[in-house]
C-alpha positions as CSV (number, residue, x, y, z in Angstrom):
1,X,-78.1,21.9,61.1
2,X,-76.4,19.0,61.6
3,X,-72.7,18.7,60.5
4,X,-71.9,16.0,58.2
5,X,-69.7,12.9,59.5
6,X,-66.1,12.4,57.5
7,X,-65.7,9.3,60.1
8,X,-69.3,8.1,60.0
9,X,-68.8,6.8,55.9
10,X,-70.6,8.1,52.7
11,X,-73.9,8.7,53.5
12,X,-76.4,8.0,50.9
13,X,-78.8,9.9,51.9
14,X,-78.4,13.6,53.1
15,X,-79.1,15.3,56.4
16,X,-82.1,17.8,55.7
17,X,-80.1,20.9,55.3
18,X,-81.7,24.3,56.2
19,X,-80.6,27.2,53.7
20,X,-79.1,30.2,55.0
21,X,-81.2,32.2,52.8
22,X,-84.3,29.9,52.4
23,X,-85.5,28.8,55.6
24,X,-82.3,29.7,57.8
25,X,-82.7,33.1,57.2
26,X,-86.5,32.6,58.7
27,X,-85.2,30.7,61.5
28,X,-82.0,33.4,62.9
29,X,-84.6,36.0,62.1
30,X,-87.5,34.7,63.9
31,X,-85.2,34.0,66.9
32,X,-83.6,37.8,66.5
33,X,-87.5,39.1,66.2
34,X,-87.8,37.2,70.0
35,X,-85.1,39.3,71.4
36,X,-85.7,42.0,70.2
37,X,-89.4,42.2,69.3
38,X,-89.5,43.5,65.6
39,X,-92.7,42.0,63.9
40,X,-92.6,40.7,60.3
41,X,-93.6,42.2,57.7
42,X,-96.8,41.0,56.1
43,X,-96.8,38.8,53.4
44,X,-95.6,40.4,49.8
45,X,-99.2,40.8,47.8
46,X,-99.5,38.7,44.5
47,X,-98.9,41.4,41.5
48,X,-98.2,41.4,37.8
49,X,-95.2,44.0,38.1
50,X,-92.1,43.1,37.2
51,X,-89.0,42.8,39.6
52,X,-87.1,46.1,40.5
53,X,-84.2,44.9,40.5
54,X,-82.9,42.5,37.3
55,X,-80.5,40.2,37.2
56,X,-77.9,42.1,35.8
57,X,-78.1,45.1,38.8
58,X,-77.6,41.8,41.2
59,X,-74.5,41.1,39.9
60,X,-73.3,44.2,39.3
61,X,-74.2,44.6,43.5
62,X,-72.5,41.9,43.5
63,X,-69.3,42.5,42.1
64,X,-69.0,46.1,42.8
65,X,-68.9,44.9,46.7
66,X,-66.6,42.0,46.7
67,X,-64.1,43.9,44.5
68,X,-64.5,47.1,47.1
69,X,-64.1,44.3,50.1
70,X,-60.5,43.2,48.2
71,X,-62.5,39.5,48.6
72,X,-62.8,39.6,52.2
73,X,-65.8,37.6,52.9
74,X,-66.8,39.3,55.9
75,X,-66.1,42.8,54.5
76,X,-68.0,42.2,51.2
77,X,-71.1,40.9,53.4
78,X,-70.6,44.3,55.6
79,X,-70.5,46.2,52.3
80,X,-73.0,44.5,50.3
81,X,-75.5,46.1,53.6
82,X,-74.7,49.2,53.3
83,X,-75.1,49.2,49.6
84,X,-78.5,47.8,49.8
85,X,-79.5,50.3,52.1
86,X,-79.0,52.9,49.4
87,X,-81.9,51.1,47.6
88,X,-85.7,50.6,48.6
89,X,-87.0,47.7,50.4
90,X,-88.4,46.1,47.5
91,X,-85.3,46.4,45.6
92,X,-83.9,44.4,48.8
93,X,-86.4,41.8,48.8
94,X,-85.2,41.4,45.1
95,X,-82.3,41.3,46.1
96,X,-82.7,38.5,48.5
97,X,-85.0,36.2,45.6
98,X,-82.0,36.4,43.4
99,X,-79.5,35.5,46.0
100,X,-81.9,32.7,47.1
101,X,-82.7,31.5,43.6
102,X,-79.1,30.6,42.7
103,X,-78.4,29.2,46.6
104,X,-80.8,26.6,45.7
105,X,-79.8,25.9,42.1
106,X,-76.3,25.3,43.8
107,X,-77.7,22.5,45.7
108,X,-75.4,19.8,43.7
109,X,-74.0,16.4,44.8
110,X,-71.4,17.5,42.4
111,X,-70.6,21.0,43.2
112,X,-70.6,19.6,47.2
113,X,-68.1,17.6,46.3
114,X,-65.8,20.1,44.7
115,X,-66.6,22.1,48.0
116,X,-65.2,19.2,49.9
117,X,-61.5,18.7,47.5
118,X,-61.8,22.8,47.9
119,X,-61.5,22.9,51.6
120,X,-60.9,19.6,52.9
121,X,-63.7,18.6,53.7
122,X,-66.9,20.0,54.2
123,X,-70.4,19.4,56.2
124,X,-73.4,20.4,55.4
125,X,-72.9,23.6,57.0
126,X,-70.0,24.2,55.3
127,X,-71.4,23.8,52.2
128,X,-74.4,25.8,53.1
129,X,-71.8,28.6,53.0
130,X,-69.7,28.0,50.5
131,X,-72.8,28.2,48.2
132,X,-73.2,31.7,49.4
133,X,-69.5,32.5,49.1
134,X,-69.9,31.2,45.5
135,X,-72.5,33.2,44.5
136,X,-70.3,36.1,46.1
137,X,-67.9,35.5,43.4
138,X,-69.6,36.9,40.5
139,X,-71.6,35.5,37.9
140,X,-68.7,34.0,35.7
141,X,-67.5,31.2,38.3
142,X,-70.9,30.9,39.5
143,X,-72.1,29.6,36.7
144,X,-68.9,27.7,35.3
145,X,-69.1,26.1,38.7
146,X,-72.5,25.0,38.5
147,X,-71.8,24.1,35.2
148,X,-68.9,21.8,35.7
149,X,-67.5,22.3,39.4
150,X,-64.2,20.6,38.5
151,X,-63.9,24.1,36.4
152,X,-63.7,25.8,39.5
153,X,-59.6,24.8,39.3
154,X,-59.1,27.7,36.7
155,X,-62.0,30.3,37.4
156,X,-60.5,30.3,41.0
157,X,-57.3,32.7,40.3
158,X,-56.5,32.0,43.9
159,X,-57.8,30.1,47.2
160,X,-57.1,30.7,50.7
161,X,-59.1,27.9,52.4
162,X,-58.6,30.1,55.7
163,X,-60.4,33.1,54.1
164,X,-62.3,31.5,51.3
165,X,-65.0,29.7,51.0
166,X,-67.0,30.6,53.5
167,X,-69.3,33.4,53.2
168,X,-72.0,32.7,55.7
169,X,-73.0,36.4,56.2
170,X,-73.3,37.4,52.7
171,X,-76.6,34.9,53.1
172,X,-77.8,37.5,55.7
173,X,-76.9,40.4,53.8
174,X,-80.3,41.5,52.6
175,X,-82.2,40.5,55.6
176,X,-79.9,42.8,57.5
177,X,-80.7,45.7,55.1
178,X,-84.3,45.1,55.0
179,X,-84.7,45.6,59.2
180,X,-82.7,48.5,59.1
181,X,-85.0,50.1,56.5
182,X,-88.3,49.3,57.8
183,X,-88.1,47.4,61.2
184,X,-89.5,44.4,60.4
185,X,-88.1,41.1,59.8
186,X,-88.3,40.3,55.9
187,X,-91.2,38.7,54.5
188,X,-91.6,35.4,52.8
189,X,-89.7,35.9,49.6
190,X,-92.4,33.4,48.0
191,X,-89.4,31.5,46.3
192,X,-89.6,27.6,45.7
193,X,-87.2,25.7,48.7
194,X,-84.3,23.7,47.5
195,X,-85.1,20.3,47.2
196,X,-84.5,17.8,50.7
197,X,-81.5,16.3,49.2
198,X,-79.1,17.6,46.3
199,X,-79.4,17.5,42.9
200,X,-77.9,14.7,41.0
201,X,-75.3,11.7,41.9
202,X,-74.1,11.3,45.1
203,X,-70.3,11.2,45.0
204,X,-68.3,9.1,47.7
205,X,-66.5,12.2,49.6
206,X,-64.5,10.0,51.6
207,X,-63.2,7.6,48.3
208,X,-60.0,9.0,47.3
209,X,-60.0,7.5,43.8
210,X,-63.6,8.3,43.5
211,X,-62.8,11.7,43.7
212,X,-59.9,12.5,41.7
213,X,-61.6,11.0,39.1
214,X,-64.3,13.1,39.3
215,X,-62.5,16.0,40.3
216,X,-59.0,15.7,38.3
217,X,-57.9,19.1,38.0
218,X,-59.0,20.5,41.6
219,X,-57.1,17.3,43.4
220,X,-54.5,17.7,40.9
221,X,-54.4,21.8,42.1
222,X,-55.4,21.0,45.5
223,X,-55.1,17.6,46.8
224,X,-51.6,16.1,45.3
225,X,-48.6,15.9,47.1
């Protein structure tokens, strides 16, 4: 990935990203599979059965392993693996559509942009993890964010830029438990990509009064002196 210029100007047009659970997760596994030689799995068979795991076990996964991790990133990433491998592989791979479903649907102009007033910036990388971080928070400020991201200045109880908003390994979470139940690399999850650029407006990053207008009550909480 490339990292996004704050001293190049607004770009209008985005650097092709690579998701962490879309096609990154393809990418550091393909490169682990090198090393170490695991094969991947075969591609998951076309069937009429529904999902084993539903949306509201996801969550509950979800929140059950930040709130054991006391919101550590890196601790609720270490946690959510050894909950999922308490589960069966395709439970996992359910797992991993559900993480990667809402990944994508973050993939906002405008909720990049709150990322940005959030921690001061933030390339593409960055953002790449913060989406995952998000989606680590539970499925109230998930949504509330995507909804209106300026909302994320009272779903967000607290923010430690230096802990927060990054949560890069909870992206690798499942592909991590999958291995270590069956040796092989995950398959393709079959789920859409996100699109080559985000979703909606741009928004001028670098434009102060651009983005307290857009933003008033995170730069109020964040960004004023």
């Amino acid at each position: 990935m490339c990292w996004w210029s704050c001293s190049g100007g607004f770009h209008q047009k985005a650097t092709t990203p690579v998701g962490l659970v879309g096609s990154c997760r393809r990418v550091r596994h393909n490169e682990t599979a090198a090393f170490r030689r695991t094969p991947r799995a075969p591609p998951l068979p076309r069937t009429d059965a529904g999902p084993v795991m539903d949306e509201t076990e996801f969550w509950e996964i979800v929140d059950s392993t930040r709130e054991a991790a006391g919101g550590d990133p890196e601790d609720h990433a270490e946690l959510l693996v050894e909950r999922l491998l308490q589960s069966d592989p395709d439970a996992v791979l359910d797992f991993a559509r559900h993480f990667e479903a809402r990944y994508n649907r973050a993939y906002r102009w405008d909720l990049w942009g709150a990322a940005w007033v959030l921690l001061g910036g933030a390339s593409d990388d960055a953002f790449d993890y913060f989406r995952c971080w998000l989606i680590g928070q539970g499925r109230e400020i998930f949504e509330g964010a995507v909804h209106d991201p300026d909302a994320l200045a009272d779903l967000l109880d607290d923010f430690d830029e230096e802990l927060d908003g990054d949560g890069e390994e909870l992206g690798y979470a499942a592909d991590e438990a999958y291995e270590q139940l069956t040796g092989l690399v995950a398959p393709d999850l079959g789920i859409l990509p996100a699109p080559p650029e985000p979703e909606g407006t741009p928004v001028d990053f670098e434009d102060d009064a651009v983005m307290a207008q857009r933003y008033p009550k995170l730069w109020s909480r964040f960004m004023a002196d």
